[in-house]
C-alpha positions in Angstrom: 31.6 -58.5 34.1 31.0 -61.2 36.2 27.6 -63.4 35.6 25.1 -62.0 38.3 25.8 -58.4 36.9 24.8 -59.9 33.2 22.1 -61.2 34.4 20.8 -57.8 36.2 21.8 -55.7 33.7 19.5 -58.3 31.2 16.9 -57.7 34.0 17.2 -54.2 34.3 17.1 -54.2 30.1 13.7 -56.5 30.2 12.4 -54.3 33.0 12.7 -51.1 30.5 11.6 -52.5 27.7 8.3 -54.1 29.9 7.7 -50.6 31.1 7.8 -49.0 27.9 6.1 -51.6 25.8 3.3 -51.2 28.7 3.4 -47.3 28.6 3.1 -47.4 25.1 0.0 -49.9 25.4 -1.7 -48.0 28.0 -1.7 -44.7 26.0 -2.0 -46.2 22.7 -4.9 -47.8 24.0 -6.3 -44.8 25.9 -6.0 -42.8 22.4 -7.7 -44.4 20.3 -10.8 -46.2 22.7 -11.2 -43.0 24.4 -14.7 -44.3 26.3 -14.9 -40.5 27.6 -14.3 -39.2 24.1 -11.7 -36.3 24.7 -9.4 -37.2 22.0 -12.0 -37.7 19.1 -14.5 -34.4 19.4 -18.0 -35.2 17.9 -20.0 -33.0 15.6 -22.9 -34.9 15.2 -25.0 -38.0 16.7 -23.3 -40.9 18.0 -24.7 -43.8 20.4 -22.7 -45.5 23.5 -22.9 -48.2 26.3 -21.1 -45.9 28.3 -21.1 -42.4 29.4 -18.9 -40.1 28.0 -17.5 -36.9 29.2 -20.0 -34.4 28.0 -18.5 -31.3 29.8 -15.7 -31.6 27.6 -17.9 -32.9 24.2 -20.4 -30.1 24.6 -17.6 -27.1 25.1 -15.0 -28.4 22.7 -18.5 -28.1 19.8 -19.2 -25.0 21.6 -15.3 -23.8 20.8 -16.0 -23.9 17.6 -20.1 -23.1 17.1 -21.1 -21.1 19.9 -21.8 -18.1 17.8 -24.5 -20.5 15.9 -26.7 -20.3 19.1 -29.0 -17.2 20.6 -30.2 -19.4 23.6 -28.7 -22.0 26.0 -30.2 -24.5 28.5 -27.6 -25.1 31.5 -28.3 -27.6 34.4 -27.0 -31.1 35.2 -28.1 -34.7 33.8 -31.9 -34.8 34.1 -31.8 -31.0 32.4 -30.9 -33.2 29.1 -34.5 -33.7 29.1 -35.4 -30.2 27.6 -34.7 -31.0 23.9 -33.5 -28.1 21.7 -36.2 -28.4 19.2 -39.4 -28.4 21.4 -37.6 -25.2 23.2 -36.8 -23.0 19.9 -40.4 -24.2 18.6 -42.2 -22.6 21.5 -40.0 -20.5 22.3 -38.6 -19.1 18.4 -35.0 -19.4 19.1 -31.9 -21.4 18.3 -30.9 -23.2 21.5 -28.0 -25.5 22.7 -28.4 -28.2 25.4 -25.1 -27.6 27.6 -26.3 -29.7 30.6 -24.1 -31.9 32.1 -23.4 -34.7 34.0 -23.6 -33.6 38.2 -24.2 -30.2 37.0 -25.1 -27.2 39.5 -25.1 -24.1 39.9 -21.0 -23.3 40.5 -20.3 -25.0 37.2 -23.1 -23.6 35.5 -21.6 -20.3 36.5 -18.1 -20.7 35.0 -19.7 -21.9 31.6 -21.4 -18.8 31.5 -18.6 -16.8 32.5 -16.2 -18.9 29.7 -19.0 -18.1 27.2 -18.9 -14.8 28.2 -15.2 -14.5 27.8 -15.5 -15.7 24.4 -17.9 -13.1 23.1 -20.8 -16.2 22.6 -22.9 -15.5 25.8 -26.3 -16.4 24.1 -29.2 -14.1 25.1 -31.7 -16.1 26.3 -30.3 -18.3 29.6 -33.0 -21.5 30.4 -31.7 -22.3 33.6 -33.8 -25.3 35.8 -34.4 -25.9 39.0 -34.3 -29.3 41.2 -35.9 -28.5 44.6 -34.5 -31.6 46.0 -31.0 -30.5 44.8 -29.8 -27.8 46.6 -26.8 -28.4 47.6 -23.6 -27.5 45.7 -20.5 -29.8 46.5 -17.7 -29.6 44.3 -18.0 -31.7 41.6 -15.9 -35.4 41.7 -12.8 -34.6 39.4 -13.0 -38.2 38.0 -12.9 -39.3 34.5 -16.5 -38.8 33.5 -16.9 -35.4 35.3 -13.1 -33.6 34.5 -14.4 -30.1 33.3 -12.9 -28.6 30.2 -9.5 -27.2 30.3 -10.9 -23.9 28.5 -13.2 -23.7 31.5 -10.6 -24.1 34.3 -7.9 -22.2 33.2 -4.0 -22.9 34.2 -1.2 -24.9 32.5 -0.6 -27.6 35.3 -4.5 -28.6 35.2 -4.2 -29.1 31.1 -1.3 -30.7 32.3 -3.2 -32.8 34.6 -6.1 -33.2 32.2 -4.2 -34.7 29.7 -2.0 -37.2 32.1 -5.4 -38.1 33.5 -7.0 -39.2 30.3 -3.9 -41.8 29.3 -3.1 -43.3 32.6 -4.1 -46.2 34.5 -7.6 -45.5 35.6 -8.3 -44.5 32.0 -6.9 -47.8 31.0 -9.5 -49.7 33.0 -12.5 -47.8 32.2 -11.5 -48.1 28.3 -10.7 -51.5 28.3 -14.0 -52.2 30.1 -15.6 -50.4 27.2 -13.7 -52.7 24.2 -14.6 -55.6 26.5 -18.3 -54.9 26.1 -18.0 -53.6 22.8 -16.6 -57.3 21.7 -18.8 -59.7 23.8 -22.0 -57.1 22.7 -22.5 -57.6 26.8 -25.1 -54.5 27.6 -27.3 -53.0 25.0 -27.0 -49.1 24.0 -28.0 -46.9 26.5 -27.3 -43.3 25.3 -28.0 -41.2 22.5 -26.2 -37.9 21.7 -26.1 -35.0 19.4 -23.0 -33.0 19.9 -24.5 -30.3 17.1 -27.6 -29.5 19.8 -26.2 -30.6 23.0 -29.6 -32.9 23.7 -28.8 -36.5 25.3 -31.5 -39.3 24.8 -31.6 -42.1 27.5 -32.6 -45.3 26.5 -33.3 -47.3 29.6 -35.7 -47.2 32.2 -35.4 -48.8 35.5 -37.9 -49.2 37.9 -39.9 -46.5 39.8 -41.7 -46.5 42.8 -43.9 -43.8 43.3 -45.9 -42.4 45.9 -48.3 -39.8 46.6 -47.4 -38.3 49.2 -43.7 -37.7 51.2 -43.1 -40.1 53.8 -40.8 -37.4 55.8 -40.5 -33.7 54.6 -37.3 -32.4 54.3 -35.9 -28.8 55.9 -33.0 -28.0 54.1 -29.9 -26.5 56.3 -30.9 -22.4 55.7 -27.1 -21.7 55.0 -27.5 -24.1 52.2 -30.3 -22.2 50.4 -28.1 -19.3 51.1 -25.2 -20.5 48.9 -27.8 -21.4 46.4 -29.1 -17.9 46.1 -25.5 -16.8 45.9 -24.7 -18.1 43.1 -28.5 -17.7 41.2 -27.3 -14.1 41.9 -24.4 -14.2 40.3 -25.7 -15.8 37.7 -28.6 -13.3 37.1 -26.3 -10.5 37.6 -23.7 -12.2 34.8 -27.1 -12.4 32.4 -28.3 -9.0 33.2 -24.5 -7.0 32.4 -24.3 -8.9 29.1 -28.1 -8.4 28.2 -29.4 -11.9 28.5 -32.7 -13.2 29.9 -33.1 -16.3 32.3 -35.8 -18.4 32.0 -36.5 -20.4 34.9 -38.1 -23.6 34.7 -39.2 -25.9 37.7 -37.8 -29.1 37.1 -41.0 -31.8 37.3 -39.3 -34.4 39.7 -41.9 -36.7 41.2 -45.0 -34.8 43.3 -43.6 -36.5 46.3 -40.4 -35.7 45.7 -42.1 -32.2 45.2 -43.9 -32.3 48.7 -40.9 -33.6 50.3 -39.1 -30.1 50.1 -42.3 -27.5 50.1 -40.5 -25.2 53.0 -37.5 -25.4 51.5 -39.3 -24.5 48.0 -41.0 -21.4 50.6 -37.9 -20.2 51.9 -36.1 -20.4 48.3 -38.6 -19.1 46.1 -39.4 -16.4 48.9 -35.8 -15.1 48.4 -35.4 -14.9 45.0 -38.3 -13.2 44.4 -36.9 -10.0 44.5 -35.1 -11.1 41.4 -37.1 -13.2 39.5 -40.5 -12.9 38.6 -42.0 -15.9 36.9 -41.1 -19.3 36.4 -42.4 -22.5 34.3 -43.8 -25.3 35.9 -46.1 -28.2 35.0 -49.3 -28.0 37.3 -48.9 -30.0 40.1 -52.1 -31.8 39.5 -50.5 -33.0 36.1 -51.1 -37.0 36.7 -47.8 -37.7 35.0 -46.3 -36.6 38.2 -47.5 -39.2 39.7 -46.9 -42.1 36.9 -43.5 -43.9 36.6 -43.9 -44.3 33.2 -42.6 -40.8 32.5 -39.5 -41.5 34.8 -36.6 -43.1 33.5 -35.2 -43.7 37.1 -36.3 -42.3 40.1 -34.0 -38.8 39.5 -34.5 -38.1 35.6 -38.1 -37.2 33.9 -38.5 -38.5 30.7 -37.8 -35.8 27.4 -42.1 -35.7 27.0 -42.4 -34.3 30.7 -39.6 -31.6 30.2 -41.4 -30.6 27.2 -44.7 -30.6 28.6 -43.2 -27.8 31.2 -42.6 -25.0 28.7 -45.4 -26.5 26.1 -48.1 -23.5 27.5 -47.8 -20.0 28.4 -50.6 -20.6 30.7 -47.5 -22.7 32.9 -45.7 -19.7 33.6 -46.7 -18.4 37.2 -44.9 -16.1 39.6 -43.1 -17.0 42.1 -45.1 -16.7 44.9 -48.2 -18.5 43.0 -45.4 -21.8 42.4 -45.2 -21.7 46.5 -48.6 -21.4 47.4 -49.4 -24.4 45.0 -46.9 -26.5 46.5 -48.0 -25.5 50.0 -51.4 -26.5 49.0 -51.0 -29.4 47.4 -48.9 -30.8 50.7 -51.9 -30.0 52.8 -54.4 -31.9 50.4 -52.4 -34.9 50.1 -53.6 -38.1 50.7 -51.3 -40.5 52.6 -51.5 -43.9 52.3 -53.1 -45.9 54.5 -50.6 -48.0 56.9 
């Protein structure tokens, strides 16, 4: 062997052994960080810089406790807000907080149907409502929003799943993690109890608010029709198994409110046939209207969410919800220019 092939095949040999030791680095690494916490299940309350993955936090507890729970809230990030102990005080049931990061109404409908299949469909459903979130796009598949293998079914997505978790963009997101972790860089800014489901936030950033909506918004009317679709299927899913839903008007921002009130017409005008009341805080509540109960302009604070189920006298029908928001957009002040 004459010297330029030693020296390739040494090449070639270094090249290997680079790869592998780097391979084994990346997933050794990817293991044992795990920012979005899919190798190292949680039972109980924890506190990160980061967000973690609670699709697959919340069902991997569920796996194992569902049958602990007679009541569920679903939803997406600000739904978190509904704490499970405010809701089975008022409300005299045991309750787990399975709202998730970008939830909406297609995912909310395969955790019901994965419940479902596993004999834990809880009977009482709290299910919220975001006026100004109507549309339903399918979810990002990145890290922090992957859903739970048990909830997409099929070998090649575990397959998937799994290579997802230990490769490269893993490896950055986790080493960004152990890189604040050391230098103590950003404060904690989440709190979470795996064995209720609730989520604390612990940050507020600013929040302007106004009285009134600048421009109101007229949703596209096919839009609201895929969102009834799917409440239907929903309701009918509740109804077969013998569970209630509870809806609950999510307490966004009045202007945020007023922005959508013909889209709330149209919507609520739909569904009525189907639903019958619905919480809501009164619209005249001035902590609508105070950024101190908003932790950014698209999540209320835990104490608002509370306040919406804290009376029975907050449960109105339907049609009552729409003529309050019609109302209050035609006795609403603007600002002066």
């Amino acid at each position: 062997m004459n010297t330029e092939q030693e020296k390739a095949g040494k090449f070639l040999q270094i090249a290997v052994l680079a790869a592998f030791g780097f391979g084994l680095f990346m997933v050794c690494t990817n293991y044992f960080i795990d920012r979005y916490y899919v190798f190292h299940p949680q039972e109980g309350v924890f506190e990160e810089i980061l967000e973690p993955n609670t699709r697959v936090l919340k069902a991997r507890y569920l796996e194992e406790h569902c049958q602990d729970f007679n009541a569920i809230v679903m939803g997406s990030s600000r739904d978190v807000a509904y704490h499970t102990k405010e809701i089975n005080e008022q409300f005299g049931v045991n309750t787990y907080n399975f709202a998730v990061a970008s939830g909406n109404l297609r995912g909310i409908l395969a955790r019901l149907q994965w419940l479902k299949n596993r004999d834990c469909l809880p009977g009482r459903i709290f299910l919220p409502i975001s006026i100004d979130r109507l549309h339903l796009p399918l979810v990002s598949n990145d890290l922090l929003r992957k859903e739970f293998p048990g909830i997409t079914p099929g070998k090649s997505y575990r397959r998937e799943f799994l290579l997802s978790y230990l490769g490269s963009d893993a490896l950055i997101s986790n080493l960004r993690k152990f890189g604040k972790r050391v230098l103590n860089k950003d404060e904690i800014k989440f709190r979470y109890d795996m064995a209720t489901g609730d989520v604390s936030y612990l940050w507020d950033r600013e929040v302007q608010m106004t009285a009134c909506p600048q421009v109101p918004v007229t949703t596209d009317p096919q839009v609201i029709r895929v969102y009834v679709d799917h409440l239907e299927k929903i309701r009918a899913l509740a109804e077969a198994n013998g569970a209630v839903i509870t809806l609950i008007w999510n307490p966004i921002a009045i202007s945020d409110q007023l922005t959508h009130v013909e889209d709330a017409r149209v919507l609520l005008e739909t569904i009525s046939g189907s639903f019958n009341r619905i919480y809501r805080l009164p619209l005249h509540d001035p902590r609508l209207r105070s950024s101190s109960h908003f932790h950014d302009p698209g999540h209320f604070k835990t104490e608002l969410g509370t306040a919406v189920t804290a009376s029975g006298d907050n449960e109105v029908s339907l049609g009552n919800l729409s003529k309050e928001l019609e109302q209050a957009a035609q006795n609403c002040e603007r600002p002066e220019r």
